[in-house]
C-alpha positions as a printed Julia matrix, in Angstrom:
386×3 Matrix{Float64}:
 -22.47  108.77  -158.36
 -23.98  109.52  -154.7
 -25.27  106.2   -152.76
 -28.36  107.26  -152.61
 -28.94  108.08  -156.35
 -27.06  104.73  -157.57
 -29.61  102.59  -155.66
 -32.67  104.76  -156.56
 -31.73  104.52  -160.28
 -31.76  100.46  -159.47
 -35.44  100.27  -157.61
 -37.13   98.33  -160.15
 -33.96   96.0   -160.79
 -34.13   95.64  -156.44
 -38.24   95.39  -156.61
 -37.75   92.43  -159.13
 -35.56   90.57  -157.38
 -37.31   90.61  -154.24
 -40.67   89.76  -156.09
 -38.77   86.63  -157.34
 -37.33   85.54  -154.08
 -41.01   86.14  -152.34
 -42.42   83.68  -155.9
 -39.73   81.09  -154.57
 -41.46   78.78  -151.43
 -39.02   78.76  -148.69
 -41.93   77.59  -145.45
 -39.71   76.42  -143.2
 -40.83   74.04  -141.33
 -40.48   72.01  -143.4
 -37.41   73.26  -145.53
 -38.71   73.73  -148.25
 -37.34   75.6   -151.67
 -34.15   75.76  -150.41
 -31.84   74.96  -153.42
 -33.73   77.09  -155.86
 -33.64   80.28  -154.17
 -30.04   79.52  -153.25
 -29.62   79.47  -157.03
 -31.04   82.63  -157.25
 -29.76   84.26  -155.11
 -25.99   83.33  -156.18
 -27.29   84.36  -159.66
 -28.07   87.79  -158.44
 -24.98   88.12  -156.76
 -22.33   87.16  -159.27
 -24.89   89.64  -161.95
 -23.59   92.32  -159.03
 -20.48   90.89  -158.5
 -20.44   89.77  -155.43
 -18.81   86.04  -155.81
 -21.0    83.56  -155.26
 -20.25   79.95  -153.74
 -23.16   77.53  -152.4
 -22.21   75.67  -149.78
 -23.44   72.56  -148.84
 -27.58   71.45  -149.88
 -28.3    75.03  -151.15
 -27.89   75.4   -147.09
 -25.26   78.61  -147.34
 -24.86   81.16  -149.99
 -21.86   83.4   -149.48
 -20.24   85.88  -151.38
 -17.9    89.0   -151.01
 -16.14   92.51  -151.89
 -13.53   93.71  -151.49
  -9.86   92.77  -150.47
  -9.37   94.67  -147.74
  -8.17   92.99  -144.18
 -10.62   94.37  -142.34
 -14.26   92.45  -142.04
 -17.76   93.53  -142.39
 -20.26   90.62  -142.33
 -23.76   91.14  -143.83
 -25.86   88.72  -142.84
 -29.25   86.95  -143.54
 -31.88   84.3   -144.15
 -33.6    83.08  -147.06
 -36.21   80.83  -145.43
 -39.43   82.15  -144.26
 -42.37   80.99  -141.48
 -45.17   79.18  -143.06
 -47.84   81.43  -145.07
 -51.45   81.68  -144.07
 -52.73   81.24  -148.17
 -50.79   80.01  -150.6
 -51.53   83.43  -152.79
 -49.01   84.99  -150.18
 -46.04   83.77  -152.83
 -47.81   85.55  -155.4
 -46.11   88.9   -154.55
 -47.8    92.12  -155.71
 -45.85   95.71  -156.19
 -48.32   99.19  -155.67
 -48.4   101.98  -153.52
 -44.73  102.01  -153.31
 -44.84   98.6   -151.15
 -43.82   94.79  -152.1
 -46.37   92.37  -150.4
 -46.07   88.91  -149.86
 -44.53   85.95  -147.29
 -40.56   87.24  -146.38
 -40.66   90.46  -147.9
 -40.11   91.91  -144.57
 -38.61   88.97  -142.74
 -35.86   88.94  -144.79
 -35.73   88.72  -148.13
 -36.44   92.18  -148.51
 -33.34   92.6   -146.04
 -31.61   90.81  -148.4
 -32.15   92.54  -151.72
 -30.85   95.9   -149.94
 -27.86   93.55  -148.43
 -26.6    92.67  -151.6
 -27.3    96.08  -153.54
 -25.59   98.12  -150.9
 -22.55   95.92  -151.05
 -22.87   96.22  -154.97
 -22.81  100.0   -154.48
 -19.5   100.14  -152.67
 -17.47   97.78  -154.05
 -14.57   99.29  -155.41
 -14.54  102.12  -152.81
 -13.82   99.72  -150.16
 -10.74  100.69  -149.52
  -8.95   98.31  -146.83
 -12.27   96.53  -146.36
 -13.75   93.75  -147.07
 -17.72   92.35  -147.54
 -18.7    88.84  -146.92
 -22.1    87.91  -146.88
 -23.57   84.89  -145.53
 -27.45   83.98  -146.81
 -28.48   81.48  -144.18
 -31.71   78.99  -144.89
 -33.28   78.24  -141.32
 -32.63   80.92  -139.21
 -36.91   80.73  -138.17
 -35.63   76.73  -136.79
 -32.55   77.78  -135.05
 -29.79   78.18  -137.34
 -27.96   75.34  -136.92
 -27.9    74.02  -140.38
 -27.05   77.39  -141.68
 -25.17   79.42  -139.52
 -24.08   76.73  -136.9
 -22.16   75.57  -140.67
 -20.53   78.51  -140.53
 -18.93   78.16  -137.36
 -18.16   74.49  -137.73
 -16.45   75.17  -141.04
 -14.4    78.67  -139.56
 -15.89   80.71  -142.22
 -16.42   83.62  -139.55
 -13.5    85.62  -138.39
 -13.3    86.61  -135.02
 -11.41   89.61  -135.5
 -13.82   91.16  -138.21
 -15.07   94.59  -137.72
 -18.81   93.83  -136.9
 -22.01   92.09  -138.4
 -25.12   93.17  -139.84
 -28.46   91.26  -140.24
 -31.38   92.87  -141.61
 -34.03   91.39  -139.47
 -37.04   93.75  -139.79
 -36.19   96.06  -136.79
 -38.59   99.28  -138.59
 -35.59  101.58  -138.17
 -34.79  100.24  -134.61
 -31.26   98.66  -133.93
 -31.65   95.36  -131.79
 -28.07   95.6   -130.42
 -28.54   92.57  -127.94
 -30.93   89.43  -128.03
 -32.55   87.46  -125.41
 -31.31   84.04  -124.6
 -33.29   80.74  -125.84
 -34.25   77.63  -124.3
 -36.92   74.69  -126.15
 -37.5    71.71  -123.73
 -40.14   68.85  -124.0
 -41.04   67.7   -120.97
 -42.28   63.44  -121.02
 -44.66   61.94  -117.95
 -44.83   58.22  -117.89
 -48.15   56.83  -117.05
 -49.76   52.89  -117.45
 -52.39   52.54  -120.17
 -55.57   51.05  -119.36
 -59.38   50.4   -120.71
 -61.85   52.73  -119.14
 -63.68   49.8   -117.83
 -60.27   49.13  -116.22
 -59.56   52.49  -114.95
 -58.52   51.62  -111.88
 -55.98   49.32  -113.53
 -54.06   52.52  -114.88
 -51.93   55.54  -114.29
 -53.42   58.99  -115.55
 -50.21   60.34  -117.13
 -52.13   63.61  -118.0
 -53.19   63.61  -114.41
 -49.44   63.53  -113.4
 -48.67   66.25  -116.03
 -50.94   68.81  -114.8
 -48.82   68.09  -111.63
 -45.11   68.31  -113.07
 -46.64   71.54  -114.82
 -47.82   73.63  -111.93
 -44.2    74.93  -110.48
 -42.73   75.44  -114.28
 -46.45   77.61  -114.37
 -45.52   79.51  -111.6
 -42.18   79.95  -112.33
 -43.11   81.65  -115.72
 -45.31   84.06  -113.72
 -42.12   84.94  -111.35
 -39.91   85.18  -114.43
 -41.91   88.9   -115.54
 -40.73   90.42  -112.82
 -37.17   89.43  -113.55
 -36.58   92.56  -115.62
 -33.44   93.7   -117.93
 -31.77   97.08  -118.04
 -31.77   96.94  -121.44
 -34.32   98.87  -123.5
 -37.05   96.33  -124.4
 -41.13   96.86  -124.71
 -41.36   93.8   -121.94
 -38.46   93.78  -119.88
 -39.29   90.97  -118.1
 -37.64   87.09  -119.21
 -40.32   85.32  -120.76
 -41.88   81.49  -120.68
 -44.73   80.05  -121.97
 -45.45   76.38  -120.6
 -47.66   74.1   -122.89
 -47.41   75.54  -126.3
 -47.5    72.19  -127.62
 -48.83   69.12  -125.69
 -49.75   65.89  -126.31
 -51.09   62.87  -124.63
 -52.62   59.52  -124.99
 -53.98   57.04  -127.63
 -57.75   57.31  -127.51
 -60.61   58.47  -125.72
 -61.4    55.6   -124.12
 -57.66   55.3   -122.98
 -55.73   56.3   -119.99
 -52.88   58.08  -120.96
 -49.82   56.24  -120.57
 -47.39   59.56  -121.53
 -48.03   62.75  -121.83
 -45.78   65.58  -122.56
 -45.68   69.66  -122.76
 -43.38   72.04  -124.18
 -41.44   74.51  -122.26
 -39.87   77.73  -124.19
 -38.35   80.19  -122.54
 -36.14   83.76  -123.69
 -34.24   84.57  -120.77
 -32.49   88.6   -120.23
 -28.88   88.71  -121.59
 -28.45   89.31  -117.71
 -28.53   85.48  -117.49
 -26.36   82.64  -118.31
 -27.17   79.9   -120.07
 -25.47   77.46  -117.74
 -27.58   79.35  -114.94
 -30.94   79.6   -116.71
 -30.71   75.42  -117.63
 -29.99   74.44  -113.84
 -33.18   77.27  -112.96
 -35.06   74.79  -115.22
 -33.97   71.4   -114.25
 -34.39   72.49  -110.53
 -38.22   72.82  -111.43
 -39.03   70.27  -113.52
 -40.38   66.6   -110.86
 -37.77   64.06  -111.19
 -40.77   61.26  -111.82
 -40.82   63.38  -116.02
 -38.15   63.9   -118.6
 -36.51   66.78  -119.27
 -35.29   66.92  -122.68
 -33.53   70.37  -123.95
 -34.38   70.75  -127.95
 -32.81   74.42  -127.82
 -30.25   75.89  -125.78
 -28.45   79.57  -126.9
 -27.15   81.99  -125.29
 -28.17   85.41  -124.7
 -26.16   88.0   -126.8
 -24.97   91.76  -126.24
 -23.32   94.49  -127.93
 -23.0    97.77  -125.59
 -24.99  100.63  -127.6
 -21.23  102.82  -126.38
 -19.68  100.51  -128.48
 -17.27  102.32  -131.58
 -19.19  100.4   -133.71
 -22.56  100.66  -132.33
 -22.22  104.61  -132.46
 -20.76  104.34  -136.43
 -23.92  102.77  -136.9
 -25.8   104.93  -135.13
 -23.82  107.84  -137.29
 -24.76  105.93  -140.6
 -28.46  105.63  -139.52
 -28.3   108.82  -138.43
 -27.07  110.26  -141.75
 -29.66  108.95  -143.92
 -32.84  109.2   -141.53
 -31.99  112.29  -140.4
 -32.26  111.24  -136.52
 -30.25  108.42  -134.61
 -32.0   105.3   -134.01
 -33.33  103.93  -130.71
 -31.03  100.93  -129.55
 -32.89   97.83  -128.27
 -32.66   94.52  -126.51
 -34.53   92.2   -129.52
 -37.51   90.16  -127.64
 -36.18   86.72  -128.93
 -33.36   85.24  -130.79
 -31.07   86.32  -133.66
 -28.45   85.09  -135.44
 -26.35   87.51  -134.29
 -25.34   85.91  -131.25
 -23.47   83.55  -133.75
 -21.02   86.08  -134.3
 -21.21   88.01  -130.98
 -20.08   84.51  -129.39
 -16.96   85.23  -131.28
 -16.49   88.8   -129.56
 -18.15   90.58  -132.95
 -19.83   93.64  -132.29
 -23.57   92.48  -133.89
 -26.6    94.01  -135.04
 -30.0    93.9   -136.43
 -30.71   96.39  -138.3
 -33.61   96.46  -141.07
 -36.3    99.03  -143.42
 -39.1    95.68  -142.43
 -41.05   96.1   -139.9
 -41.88   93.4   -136.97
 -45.43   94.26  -136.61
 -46.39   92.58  -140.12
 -43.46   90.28  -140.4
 -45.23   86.78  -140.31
 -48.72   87.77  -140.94
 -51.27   87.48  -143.88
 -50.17   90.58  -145.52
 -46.51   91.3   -144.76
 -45.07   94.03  -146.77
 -42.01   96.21  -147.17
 -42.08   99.89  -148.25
 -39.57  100.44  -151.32
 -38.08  103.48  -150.27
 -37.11  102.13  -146.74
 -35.83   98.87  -148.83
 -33.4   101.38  -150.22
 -32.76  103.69  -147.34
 -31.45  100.63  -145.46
 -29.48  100.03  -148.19
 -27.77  102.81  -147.94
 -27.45  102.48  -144.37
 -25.5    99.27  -144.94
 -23.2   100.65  -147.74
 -22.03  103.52  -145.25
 -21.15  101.39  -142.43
 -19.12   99.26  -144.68
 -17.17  102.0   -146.13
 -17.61  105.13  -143.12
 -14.7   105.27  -140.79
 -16.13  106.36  -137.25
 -16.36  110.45  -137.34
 -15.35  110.72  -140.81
 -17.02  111.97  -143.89
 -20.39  110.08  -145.2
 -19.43  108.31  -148.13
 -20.04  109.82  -151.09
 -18.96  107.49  -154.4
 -20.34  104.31  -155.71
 -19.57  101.75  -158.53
């Protein structure tokens, strides 16, 4: 049976399984749901199967096709930003769309993930699948795929990886870089009738903060080559703060956030000693985040495969793009894997009130996927499915 057909003839087995991942509460901050939907999940998978094993706290669901040598890695996560109304885990199915918190950003990513490895399983032929289903990719990965790199369950040599972050048809083929820093100014404590007696830590914040505001300003102009809707790298100074006990208090700390997405034209090493040059030595700098930038040339073999797949089933090859923040793909493109995000979501609703995914892209992505596990580069579309 054609790709295409096998998964249509599936859309109400996919659009229940996404409406029970969206039921499932996975806000993270702070973590929550994390072992249930990792149980569903791995029941969905072996029902396709796709091998389940749960690693760890319900922190890594992984599973896999194929026996091949050769490595294809789809990738995702399972936890999703914190909802605006509690009836956004009460997911509704019309007008061809599934609404509700993650449907876009990811779990309807991952619902065409595991159904397009499902539809090529035994026409692998010298390939292999392996998905990872991460739970806190939206608070830096570390638990989930930081695990997988600690416990070598990514191969450097595999073919290439594939997350289905809600890129609307785009391909984010490189990712900005990430720094989080808190930044502390000591003050003394004192009455307000004994002002005089104190040190204004806010006072000396406002201080510490004006070069790091500037600097931010200087940083738009500091533009990538890469294909991006604002080229510039990007800061914002103060997106959290904090500071004193009381009113009728001087402050005796204060702090501010700095968090900055630097160009893939920047190191890491580079960008931190950019920071620390700017920050007054009187505060403390403390980094909460630090990741590299991450880039897979769009002339890549693999990026143009992709591009062929996409290409095949949209009927026009997609635009390539530098992603404006982070992705778990630079996990793997540390490793010298060509990476990509590729997804039928779409950014502009991911994380808001009414986030939806549209069916028939949920299934055209699928298909997308299945063909770039099983198309060699230039060769026929696959045609076959289990």
């Amino acid at each position: 049976m054609e790709i295409a057909g096998w998964l249509d003839d599936r859309a109400d087995e996919m659009a229940e399984l996404l409406m029970r991942l969206v039921e499932i509460d996975t806000e993270n901050p702070p973590g929550r749901g994390r072992s249930e939907c990792a149980a569903v999940l791995a029941e969905a998978m072996a029902r396709l199967g796709l091998a389940p094993e749960v690693h760890g706290p319900g922190r890594v669901v992984s599973g896999h096709c194929g026996d091949g040598p050769e490595v294809v890695y789809f990738h995702g996560h399972f936890d999703v930003v914190p909802a605006q109304r509690r009836d956004q885990f009460v997911p509704r199915r019309e007008h061809g769309r599934i609404t509700g918190r993650g449907s876009a950003d990811m779990k309807g990513g991952l619902v065409s993930m595991l159904y397009a490895a499902a539809a090529v399983r035994e026409q692998l032929d010298g390939r292999r699948i392996v998905l990872h289903l991460v739970c806190d990719e939206e608070t830096g990965s570390t638990a989930g795929s930081g695990y997988l790199r600690e416990q070598g369950m990514i191969d450097p040599g595999a073919v290439a990886m594939l997350t289905a972050e809600p890129t609307g048809g785009v391909v984010w083929h490189a990712n900005r870089g990430a720094i989080t820093a808190k930044v502390t100014v000591p003050g003394r404590e004192a009455h307000v009738g004994l002002r005089h007696q104190g040190d204004n830590a806010f006072q000396r914040l406002t201080q510490v903060a004006a070069p790091l505001l500037a600097f931010a300003d200087e940083l738009l102009d500091e533009h990538t080559e890469l294909e991006v809707e604002a080229p510039g790298s990007m800061m914002v100074v103060g997106g959290a703060l904090g500071a004193g006990a009381n009113f009728n208090v001087v402050p005796g700390s204060a702090w501010f956030s700095v968090d900055w997405r630097f160009n893939p034209e920047r190191t890491l090493e580079g960008e931190l000693d950019r920071l620390r040059e700017r920050v007054d030595p009187v505060a403390e700098l403390e980094i909460l985040q630090a990741q590299p930038a991450a880039h897979t040339p769009r002339e890549h073999p693999q990026a143009r495969r992709l591009a062929a797949c996409v290409q095949r089933v949209e009927g026009a090859p997609p635009r390539f793009e530098l992603c404006p923040g982070v992705l778990d793909t630079r996990w793997y493109a540390q490793l010298g894997i060509p990476a990509f995000a590729y997804g039928g979501g779409r950014l502009d609703v991911s994380h808001g009130p009414d986030e939806f995914i549209d069916e028939q892209a949920m299934r055209r992505c699928a298909e997308v996927y299945a063909r770039f596990a099983t198309d060699e580069p230039g060769g026929p579309p696959g045609s076959s499915a289990a």
